[in-house]
C-alpha positions, -999 to 999 in steps of 0.1 A, spaced: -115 -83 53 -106 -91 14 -100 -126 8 -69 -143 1 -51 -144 -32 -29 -175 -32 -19 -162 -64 -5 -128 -52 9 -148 -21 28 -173 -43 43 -140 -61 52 -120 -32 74 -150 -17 90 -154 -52 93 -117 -53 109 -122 -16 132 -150 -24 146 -133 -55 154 -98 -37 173 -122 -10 186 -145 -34 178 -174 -14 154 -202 -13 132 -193 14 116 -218 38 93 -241 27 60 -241 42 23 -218 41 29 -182 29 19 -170 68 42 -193 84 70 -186 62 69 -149 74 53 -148 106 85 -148 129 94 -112 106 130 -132 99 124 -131 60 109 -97 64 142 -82 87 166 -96 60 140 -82 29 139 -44 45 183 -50 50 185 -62 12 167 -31 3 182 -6 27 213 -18 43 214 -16 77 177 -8 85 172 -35 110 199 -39 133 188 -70 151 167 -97 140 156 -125 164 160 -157 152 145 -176 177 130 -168 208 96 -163 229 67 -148 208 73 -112 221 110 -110 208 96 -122 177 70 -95 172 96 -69 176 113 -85 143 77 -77 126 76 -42 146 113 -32 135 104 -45 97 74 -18 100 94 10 112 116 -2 81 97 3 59 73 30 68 111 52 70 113 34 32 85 53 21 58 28 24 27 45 34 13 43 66 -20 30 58 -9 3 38 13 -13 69 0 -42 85 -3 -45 123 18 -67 140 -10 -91 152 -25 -94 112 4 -119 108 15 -127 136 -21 -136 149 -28 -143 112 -59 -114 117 -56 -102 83 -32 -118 60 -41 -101 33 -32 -70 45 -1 -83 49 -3 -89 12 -12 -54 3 15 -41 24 47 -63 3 29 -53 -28 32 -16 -20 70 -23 0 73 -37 -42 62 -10 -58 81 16 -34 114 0 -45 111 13 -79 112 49 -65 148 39 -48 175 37 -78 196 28 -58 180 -7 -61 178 -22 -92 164 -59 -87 132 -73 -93 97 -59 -90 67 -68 -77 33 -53 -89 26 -22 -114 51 0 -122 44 32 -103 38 64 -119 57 94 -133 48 126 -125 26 139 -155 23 180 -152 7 197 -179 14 233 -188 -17 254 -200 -9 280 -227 -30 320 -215 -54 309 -247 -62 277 -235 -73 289 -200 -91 317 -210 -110 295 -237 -121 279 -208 -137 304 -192 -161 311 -222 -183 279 -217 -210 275 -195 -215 247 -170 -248 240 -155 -239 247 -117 -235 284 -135 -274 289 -138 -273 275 -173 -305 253 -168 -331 282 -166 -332 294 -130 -341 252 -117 -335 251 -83 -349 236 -52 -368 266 -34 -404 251 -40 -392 218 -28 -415 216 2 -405 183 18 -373 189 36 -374 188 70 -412 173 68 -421 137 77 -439 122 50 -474 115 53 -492 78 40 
């Protein structure tokens, strides 16, 4: 498990709390988002109408399904899969940084939705960068010699003996 970033955690709930334009509760960075309350309203702000019900109070189960509903969310968002945290990482506080990871990458999704146009959070993602290849430059290519083409004199491994062997002391 990484270790935690207070730094990136401070940032996320900023990043949070200006997407919802709200202050958000005070207290540690786990608590603050552990019921998945802040999260429900964050994945609404960003796509209207993803969560329909968020519970704001209840027994612990009801309140996991406000983390499970934010994950659906945002997987359907286009965060991917592998960067979700499970439920119990925060709720169980398993693996809060994961937890981390997963905002920064809900962040960094938003800029592929113009449809939003608030603030950020991390790196700005990537264009597309194709490159086009003229006939000339890929056949110049094809004139130069590597050395998995048999360039280095006929070296290989045939006399190599000791494959397979145990080695004697």
């Amino acid at each position: 498990m990484a270790p935690r970033n207070k730094e990136q955690e401070a940032e996320v709930l900023q990043w949070i709390s200006d997407v919802l334009g709200e202050k958000l509760p005070p207290g540690p960075y786990e608590d603050v988002l552990k019921d998945g309350v802040v999260l429900c309203k964050l994945i609404n702000k960003l796509a209207p109408g993803s969560v329909k019900k968020i519970q704001e109070r209840g027994t612990n189960f009801q309140l996991m399904e406000n983390i499970q509903r934010f994950q659906a969310a945002i997987k359907k968002y286009g965060v991917p899969e592998e960067e979700i945290f499970q439920t119990a990482d925060l709720f169980e506080r398993r693996n809060i940084p994961q937890v981390t990871l997963c905002l920064y990458s809900l962040g960094r999704i938003t800029q592929k939705h113009p449809e939003f146009n608030g603030p950020t959070l991390g790196p700005k993602m990537a264009d597309k960068n194709e490159r086009n290849f003229s006939e000339e430059q890929l056949r110049a290519h094809h004139g130069e010699l590597n050395l998995q083409m048999g360039y280095n004199k006929g070296a290989s491994q045939a006399g190599l003996g000791s494959f397979g062997n145990s080695r004697h002391m």
